[in-house]
N, CA, C and O atoms as a printed pandas DataFrame, in Angstrom:
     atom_number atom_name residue_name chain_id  residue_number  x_coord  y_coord  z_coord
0              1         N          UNK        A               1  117.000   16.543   33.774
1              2        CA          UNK        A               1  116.293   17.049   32.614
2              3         C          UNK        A               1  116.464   18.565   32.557
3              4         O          UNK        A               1  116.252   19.399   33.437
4              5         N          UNK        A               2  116.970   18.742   31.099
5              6        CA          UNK        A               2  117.106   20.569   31.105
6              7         C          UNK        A               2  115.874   21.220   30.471
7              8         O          UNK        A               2  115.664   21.199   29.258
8              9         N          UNK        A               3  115.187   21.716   31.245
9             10        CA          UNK        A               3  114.683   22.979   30.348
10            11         C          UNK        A               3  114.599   24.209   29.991
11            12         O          UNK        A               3  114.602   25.184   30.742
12            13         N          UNK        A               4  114.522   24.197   28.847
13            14        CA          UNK        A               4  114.785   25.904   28.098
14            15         C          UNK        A               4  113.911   26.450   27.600
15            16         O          UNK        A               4  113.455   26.152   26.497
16            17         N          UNK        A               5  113.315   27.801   28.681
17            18        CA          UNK        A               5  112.326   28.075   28.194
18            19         C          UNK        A               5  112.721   29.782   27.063
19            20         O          UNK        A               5  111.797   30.384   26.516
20            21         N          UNK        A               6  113.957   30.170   26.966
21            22        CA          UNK        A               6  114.428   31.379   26.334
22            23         C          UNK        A               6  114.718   31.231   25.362
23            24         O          UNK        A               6  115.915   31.120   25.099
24            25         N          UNK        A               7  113.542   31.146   24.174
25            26        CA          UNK        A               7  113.986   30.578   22.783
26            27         C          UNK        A               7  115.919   31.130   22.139
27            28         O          UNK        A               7  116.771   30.484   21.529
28            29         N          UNK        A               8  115.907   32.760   22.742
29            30        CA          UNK        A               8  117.348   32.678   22.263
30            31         C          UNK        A               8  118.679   31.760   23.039
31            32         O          UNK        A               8  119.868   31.639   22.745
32            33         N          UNK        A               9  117.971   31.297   23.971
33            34        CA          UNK        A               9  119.330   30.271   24.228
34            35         C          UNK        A               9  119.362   28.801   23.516
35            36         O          UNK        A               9  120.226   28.089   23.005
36            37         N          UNK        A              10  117.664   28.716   23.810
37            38        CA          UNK        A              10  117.827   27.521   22.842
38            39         C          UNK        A              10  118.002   27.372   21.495
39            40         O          UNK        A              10  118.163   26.185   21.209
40            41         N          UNK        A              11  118.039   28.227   20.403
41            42        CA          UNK        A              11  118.843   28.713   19.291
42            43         C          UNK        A              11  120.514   28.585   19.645
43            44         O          UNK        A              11  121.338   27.826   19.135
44            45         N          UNK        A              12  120.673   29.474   20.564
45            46        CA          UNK        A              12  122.519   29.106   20.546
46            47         C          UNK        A              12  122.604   27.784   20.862
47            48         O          UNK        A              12  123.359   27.175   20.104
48            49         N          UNK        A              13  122.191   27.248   21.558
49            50        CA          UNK        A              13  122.046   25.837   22.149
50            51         C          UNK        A              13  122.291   24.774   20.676
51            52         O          UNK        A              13  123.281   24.106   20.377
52            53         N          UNK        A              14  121.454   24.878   20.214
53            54        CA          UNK        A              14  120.910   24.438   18.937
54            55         C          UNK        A              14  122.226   24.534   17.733
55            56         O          UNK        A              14  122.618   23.538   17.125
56            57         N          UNK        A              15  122.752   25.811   17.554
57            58        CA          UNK        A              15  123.369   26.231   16.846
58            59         C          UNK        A              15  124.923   25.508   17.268
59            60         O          UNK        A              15  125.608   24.748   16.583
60            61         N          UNK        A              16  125.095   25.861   18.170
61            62        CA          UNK        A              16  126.396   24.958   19.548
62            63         C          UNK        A              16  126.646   23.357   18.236
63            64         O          UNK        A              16  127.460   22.900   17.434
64            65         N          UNK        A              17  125.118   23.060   18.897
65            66        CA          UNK        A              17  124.936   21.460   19.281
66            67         C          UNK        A              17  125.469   21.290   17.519
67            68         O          UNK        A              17  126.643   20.927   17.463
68            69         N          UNK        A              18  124.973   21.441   16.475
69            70        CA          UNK        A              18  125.210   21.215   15.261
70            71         C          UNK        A              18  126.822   21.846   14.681
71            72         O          UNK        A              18  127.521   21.408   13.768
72            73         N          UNK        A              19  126.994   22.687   15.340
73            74        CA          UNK        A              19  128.783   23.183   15.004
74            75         C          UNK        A              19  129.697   22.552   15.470
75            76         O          UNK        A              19  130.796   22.384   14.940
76            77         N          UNK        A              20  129.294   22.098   16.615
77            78        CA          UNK        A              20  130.383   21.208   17.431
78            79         C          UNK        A              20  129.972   19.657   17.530
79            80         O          UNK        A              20  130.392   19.109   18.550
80            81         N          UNK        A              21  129.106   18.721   16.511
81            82        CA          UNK        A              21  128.602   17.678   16.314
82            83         C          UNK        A              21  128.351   17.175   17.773
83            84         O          UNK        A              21  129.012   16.283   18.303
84            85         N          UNK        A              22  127.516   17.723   18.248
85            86        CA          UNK        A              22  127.357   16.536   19.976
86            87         C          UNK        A              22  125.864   16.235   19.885
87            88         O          UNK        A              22  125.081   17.035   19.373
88            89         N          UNK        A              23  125.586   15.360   20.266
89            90        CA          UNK        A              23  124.533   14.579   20.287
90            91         C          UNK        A              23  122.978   15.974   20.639
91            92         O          UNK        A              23  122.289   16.536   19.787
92            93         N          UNK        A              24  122.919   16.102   22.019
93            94        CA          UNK        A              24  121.868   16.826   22.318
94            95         C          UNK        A              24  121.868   18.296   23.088
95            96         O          UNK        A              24  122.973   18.806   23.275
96            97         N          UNK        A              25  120.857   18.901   23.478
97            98        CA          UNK        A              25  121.511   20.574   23.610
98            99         C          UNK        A              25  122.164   20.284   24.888
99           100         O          UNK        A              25  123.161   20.968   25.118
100          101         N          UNK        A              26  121.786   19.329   25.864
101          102        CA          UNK        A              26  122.363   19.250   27.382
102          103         C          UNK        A              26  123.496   18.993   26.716
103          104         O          UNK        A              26  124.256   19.791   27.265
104          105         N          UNK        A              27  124.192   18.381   25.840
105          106        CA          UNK        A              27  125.797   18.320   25.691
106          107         C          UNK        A              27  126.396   19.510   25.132
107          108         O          UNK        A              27  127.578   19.828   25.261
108          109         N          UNK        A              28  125.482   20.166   24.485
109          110        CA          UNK        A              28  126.128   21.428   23.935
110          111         C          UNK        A              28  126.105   22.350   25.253
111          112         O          UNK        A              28  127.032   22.929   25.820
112          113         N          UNK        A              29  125.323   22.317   25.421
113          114        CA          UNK        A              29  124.736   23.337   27.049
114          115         C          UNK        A              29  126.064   23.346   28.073
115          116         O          UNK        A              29  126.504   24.333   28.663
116          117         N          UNK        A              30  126.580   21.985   28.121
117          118        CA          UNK        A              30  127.667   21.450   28.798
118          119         C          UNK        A              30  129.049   21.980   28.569
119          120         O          UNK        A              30  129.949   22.496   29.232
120          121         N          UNK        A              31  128.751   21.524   27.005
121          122        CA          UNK        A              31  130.058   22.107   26.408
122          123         C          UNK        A              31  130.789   23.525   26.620
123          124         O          UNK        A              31  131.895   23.939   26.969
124          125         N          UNK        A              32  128.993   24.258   26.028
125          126        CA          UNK        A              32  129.795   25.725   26.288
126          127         C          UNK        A              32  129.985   26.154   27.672
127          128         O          UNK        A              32  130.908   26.953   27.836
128          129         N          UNK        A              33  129.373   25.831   28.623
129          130        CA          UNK        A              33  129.185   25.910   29.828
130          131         C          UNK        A              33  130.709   25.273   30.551
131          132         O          UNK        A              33  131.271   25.981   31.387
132          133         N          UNK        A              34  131.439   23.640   30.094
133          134        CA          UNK        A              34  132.643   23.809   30.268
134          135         C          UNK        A              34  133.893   24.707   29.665
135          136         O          UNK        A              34  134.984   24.997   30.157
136          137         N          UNK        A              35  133.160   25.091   28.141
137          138        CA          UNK        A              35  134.650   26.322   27.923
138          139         C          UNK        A              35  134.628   27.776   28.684
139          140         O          UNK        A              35  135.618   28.508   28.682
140          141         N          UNK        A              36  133.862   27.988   29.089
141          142        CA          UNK        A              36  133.233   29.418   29.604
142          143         C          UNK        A              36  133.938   29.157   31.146
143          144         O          UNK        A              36  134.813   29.955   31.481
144          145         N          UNK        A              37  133.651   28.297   31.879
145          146        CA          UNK        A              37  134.628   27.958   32.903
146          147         C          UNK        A              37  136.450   28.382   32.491
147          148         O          UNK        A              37  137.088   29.431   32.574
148          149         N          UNK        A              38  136.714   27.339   32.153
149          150        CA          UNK        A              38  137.661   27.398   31.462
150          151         C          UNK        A              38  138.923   28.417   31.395
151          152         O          UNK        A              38  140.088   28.579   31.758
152          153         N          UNK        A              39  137.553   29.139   30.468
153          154        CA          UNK        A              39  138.245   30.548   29.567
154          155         C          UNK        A              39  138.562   31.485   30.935
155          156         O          UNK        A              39  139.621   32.112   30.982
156          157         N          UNK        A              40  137.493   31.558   32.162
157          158        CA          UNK        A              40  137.691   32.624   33.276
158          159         C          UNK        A              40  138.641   32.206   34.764
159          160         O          UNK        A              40  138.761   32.766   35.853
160          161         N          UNK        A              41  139.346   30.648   34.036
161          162        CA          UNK        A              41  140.110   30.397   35.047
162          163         C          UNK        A              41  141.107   30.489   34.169
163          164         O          UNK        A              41  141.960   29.680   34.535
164          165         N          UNK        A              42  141.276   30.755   33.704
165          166        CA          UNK        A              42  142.851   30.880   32.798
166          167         C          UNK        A              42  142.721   32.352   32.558
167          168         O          UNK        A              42  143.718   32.794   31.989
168          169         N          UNK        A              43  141.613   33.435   32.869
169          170        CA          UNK        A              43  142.207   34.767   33.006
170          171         C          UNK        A              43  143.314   35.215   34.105
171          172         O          UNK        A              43  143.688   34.529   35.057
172          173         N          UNK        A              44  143.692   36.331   33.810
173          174        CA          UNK        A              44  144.754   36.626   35.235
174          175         C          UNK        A              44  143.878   37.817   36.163
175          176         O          UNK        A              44  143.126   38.677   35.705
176          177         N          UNK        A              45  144.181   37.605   37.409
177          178        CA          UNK        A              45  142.951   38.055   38.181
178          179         C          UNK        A              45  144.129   39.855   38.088
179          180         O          UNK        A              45  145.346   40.025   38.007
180          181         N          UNK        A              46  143.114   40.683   38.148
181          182        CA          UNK        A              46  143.233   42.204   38.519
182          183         C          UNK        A              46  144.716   42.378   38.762
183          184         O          UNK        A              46  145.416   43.077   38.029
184          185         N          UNK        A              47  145.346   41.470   40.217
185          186        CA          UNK        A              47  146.101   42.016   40.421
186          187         C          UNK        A              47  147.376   41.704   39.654
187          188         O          UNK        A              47  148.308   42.408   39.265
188          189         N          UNK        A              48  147.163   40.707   39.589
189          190        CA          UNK        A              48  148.206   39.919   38.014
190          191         C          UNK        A              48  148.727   41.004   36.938
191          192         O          UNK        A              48  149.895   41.328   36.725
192          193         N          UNK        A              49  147.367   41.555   36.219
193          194        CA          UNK        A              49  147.548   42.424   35.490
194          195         C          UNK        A              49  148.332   43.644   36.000
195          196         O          UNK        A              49  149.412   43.869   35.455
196          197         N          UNK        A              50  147.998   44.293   36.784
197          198        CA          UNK        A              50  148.673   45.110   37.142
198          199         C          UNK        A              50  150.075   44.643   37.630
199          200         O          UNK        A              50  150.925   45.526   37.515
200          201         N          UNK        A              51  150.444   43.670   38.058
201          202        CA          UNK        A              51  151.994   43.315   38.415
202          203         C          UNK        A              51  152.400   43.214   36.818
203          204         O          UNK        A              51  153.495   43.616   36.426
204          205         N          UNK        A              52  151.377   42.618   35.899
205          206        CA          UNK        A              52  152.599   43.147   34.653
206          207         C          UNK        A              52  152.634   43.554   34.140
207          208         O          UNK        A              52  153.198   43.196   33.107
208          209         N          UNK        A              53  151.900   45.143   34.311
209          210        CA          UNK        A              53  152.268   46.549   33.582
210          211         C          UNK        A              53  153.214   46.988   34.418
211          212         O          UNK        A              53  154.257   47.460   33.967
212          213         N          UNK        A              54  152.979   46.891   35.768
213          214        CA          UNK        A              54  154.023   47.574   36.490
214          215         C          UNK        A              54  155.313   46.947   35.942
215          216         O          UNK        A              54  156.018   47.796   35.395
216          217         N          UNK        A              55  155.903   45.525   35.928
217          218        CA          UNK        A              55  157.170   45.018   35.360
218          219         C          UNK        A              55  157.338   45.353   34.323
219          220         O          UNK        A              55  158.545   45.325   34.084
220          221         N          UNK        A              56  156.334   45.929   32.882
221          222        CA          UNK        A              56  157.067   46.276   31.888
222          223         C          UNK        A              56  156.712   47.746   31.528
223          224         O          UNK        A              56  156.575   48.100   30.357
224          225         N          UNK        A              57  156.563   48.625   32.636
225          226        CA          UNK        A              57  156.786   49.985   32.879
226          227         C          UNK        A              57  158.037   50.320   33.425
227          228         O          UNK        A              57  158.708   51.291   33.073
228          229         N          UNK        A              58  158.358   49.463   34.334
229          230        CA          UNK        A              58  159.719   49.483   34.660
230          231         C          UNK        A              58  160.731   49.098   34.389
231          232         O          UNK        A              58  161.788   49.477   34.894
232          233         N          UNK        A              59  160.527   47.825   33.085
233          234        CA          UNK        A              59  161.358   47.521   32.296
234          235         C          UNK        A              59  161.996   48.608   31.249
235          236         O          UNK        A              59  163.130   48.730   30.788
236          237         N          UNK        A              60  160.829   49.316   31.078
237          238        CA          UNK        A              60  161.061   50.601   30.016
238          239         C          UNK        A              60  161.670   52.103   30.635
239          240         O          UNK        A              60  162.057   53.004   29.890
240          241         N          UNK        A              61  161.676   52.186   32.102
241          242        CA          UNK        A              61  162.013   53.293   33.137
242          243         C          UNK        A              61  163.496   53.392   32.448
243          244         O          UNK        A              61  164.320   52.562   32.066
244          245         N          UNK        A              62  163.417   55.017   32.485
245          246        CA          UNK        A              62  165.584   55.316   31.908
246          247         C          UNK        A              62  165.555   55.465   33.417
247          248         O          UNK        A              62  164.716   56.172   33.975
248          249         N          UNK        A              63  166.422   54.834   34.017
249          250        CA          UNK        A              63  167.110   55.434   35.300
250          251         C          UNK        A              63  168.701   55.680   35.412
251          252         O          UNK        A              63  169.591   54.832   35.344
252          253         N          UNK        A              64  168.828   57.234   35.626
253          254        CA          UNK        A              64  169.868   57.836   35.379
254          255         C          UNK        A              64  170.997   57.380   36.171
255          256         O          UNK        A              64  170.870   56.953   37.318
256          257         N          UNK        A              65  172.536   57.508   35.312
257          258        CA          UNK        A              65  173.385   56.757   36.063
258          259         C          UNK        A              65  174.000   57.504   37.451
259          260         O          UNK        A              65  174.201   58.704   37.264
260          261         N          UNK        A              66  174.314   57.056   38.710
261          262        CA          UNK        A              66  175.169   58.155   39.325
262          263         C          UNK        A              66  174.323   57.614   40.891
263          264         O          UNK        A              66  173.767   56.546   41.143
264          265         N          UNK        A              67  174.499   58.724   41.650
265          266        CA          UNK        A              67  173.941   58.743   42.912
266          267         C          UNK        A              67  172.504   59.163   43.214
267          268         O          UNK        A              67  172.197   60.250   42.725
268          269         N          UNK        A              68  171.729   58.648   43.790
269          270        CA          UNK        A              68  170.362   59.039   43.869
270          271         C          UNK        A              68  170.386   60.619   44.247
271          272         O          UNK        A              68  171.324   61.248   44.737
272          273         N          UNK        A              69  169.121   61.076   43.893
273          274        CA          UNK        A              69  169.279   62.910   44.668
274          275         C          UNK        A              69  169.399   62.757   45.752
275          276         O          UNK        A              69  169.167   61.669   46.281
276          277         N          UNK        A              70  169.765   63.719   46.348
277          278        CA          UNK        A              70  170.032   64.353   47.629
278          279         C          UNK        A              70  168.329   64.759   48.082
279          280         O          UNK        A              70  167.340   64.866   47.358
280          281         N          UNK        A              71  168.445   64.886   49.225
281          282        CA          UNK        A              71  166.682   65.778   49.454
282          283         C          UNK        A              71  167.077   67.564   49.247
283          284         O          UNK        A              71  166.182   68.235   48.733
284          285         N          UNK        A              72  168.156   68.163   49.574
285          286        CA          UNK        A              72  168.354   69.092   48.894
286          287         C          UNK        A              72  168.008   69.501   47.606
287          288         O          UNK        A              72  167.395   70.535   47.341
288          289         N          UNK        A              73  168.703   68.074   46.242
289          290        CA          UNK        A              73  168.272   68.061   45.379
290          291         C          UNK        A              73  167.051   67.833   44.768
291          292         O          UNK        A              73  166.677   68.530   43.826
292          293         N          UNK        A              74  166.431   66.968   45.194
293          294        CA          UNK        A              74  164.897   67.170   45.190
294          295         C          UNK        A              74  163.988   68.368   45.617
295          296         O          UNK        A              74  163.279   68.960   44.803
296          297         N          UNK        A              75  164.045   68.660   46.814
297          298        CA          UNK        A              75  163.739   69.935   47.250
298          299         C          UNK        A              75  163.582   70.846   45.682
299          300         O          UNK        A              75  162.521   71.209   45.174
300          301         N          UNK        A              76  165.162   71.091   45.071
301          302        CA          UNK        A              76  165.095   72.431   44.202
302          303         C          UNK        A              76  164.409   71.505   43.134
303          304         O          UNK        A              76  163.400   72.101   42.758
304          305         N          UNK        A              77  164.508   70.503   42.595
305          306        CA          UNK        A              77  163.343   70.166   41.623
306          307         C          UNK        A              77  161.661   70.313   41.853
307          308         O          UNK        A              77  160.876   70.737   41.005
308          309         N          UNK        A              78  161.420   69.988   42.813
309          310        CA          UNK        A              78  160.066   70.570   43.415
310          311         C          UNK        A              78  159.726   72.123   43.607
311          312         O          UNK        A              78  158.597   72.532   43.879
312          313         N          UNK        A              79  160.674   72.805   43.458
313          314        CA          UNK        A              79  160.388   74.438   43.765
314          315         C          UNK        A              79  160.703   74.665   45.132
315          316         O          UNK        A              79  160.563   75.839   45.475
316          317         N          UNK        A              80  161.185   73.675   46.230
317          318        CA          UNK        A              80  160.769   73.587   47.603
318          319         C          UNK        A              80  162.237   74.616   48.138
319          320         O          UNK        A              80  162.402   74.883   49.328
């Protein structure tokens, strides 16, 4: 047995239950309660995201043609 004592849930509840034709609020309750699952297992966790900015930051990288610098050459780009 569910009870709801936060009239604004039981409004969404309510509102759920009549938009999505299901019988009573425990099925709506259910419902949204299974898409809400759902929706946060089909996000991509933190590091996901960042593996694919990094792949299409580096997809977009100009890397110049030729031989890598020298540390000499680096050096004089740094001021060093």
């Amino acid at each position: 047995m569910l009870s709801i004592r936060d009239e604004r849930v039981r409004a969404l509840a309510e509102d759920l239950m009549e938009k999505r034709n299901v019988p009573t609020i425990t099925a709506a309750i259910r419902l949204a309660l299974e898409n809400e699952v759902a929706r946060a297992n089909a996000e991509m966790s933190l590091q996901e995201r960042v593996d694919a900015l990094r792949r299409k930051a580096l997809s977009k990288a100009v890397r110049p043609p030729g031989q890598p610098l020298t540390k000499e050459e680096r050096d004089d780009l740094w001021g060093g």
